[in-house]
LOLO-960450 format. One line per field, with one value per residue (C-alpha): x, y, z. Coordinates in nm, 3 decimals. Layout:
% residues N
c1 = c(X:...) .
c2 = c(Y:...) .
c3 = c(Z:...) .
END
This chain:
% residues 144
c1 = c(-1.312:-1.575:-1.490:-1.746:-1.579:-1.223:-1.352:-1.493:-1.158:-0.938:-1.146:-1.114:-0.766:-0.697:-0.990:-0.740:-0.439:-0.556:-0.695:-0.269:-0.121:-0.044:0.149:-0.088:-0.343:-0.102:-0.070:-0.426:-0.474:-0.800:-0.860:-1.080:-1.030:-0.900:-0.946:-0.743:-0.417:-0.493:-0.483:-0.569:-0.563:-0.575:-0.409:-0.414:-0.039:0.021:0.203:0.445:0.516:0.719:1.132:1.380:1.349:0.981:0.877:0.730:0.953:1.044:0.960:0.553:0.509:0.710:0.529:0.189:0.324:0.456:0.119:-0.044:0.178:0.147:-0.225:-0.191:0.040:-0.156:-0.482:-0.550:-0.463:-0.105:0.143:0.400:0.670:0.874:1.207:1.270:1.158:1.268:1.128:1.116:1.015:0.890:0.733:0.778:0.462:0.305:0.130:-0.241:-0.186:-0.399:-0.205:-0.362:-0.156:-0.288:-0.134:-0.132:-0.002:0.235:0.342:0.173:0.424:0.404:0.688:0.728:0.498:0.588:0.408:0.416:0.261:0.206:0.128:-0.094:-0.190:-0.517:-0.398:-0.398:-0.032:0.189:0.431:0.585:0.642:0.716:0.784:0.810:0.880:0.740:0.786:0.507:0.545:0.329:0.161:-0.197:-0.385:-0.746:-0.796:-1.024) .
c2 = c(-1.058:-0.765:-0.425:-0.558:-0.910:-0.743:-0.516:-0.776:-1.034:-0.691:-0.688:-1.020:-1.036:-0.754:-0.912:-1.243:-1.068:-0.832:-1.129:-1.322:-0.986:-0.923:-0.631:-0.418:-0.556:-0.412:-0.085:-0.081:-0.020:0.029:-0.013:0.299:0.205:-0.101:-0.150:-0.329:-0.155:0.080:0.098:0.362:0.289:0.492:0.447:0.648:0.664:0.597:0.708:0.357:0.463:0.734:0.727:0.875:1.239:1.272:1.216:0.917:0.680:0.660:0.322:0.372:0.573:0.366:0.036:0.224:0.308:-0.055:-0.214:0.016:-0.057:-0.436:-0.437:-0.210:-0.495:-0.816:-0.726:-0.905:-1.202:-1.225:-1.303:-1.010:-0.927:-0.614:-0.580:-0.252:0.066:0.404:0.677:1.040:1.174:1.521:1.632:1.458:1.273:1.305:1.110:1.103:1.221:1.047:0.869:0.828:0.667:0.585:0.373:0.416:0.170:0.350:0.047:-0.272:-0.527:-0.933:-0.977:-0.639:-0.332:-0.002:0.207:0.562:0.573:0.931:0.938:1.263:1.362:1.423:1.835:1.684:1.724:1.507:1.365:1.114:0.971:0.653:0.402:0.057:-0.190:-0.522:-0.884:-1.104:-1.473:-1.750:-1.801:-1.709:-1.567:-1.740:-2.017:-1.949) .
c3 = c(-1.787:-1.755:-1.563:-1.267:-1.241:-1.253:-0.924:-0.775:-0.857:-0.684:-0.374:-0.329:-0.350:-0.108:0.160:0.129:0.208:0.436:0.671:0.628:0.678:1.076:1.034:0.843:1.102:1.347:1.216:1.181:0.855:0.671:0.286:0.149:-0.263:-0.448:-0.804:-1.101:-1.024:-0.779:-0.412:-0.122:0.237:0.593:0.925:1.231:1.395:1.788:2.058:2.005:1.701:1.768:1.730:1.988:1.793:1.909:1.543:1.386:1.273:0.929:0.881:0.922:0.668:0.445:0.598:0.554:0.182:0.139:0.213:-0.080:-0.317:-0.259:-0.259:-0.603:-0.750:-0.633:-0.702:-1.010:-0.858:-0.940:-0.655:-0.711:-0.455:-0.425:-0.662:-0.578:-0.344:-0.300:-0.047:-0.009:0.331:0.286:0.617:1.009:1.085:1.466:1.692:1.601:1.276:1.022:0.727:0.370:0.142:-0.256:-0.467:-0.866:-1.142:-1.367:-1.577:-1.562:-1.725:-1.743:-1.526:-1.396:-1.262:-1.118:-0.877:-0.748:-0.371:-0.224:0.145:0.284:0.625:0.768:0.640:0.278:0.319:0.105:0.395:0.197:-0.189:-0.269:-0.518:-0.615:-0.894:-0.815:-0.974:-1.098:-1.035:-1.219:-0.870:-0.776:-0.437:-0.510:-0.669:-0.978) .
END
């Protein structure tokens, strides 16, 4: 497959499970970048988002980092599901604050890939580091 129809096959993919995935809808997240491998995505955090310390709960950031890493994993059209995650939080997150997170392949295996996910603020603050080792199945998103 050519580098255009690989782009093309990666956009797809993500445009597929964007339009099934409810809670990324939810958190209102926006793709900037997908290619073969490669994710990055934006999200804007609200005021319901926000834990009983004032700060934003954990669990966006790691949902916002989540969502990158699977569209990194499943965009060449290979149905791959999380095996493993680990998260560093490295700065509280706010209300309003504006959440990048970007998603790079670090090994891309037959049955296995691994991922490194760093999540920045609107500052170009790294808030958050994450990563993930997913599982590929013998299942497909489009049908080819």
């Amino acid at each position: 497959m050519n580098e255009e129809k690989k782009y093309k096959l990666a956009q797809d993919v993500v445009a597929h499970m964007m339009k099934q995935d409810l809670f990324s809808q939810w958190l209102g997240i926006e793709v900037l970048e997908i290619r073969e491998g490669y994710s990055k995505i934006r999200m804007t955090v609200r005021r319901e988002m926000v834990n009983g310390f004032g700060i934003v709960h954990g669990g966006i950031a790691f949902s916002l980092a989540d969502s990158a890493f699977a569209f990194a994993c499943n965009n060449r059209n290979v149905l791959s599901v999380a095996l493993d995650t680990a998260i560093n939080f490295l700065k509280p997150v706010h209300v309003d604050d504006i959440l990048t997170a970007e998603a790079k392949e670090i090994h891309n295996g037959r049955s296995t890939g691994l991922y490194h996910i760093t999540i920045s603020n609107q500052k170009d603050h790294a808030v958050a580091v994450f990563k993930g080792t997913c599982f590929r199945t013998d299942k497909r998103h489009i049908s080819m």
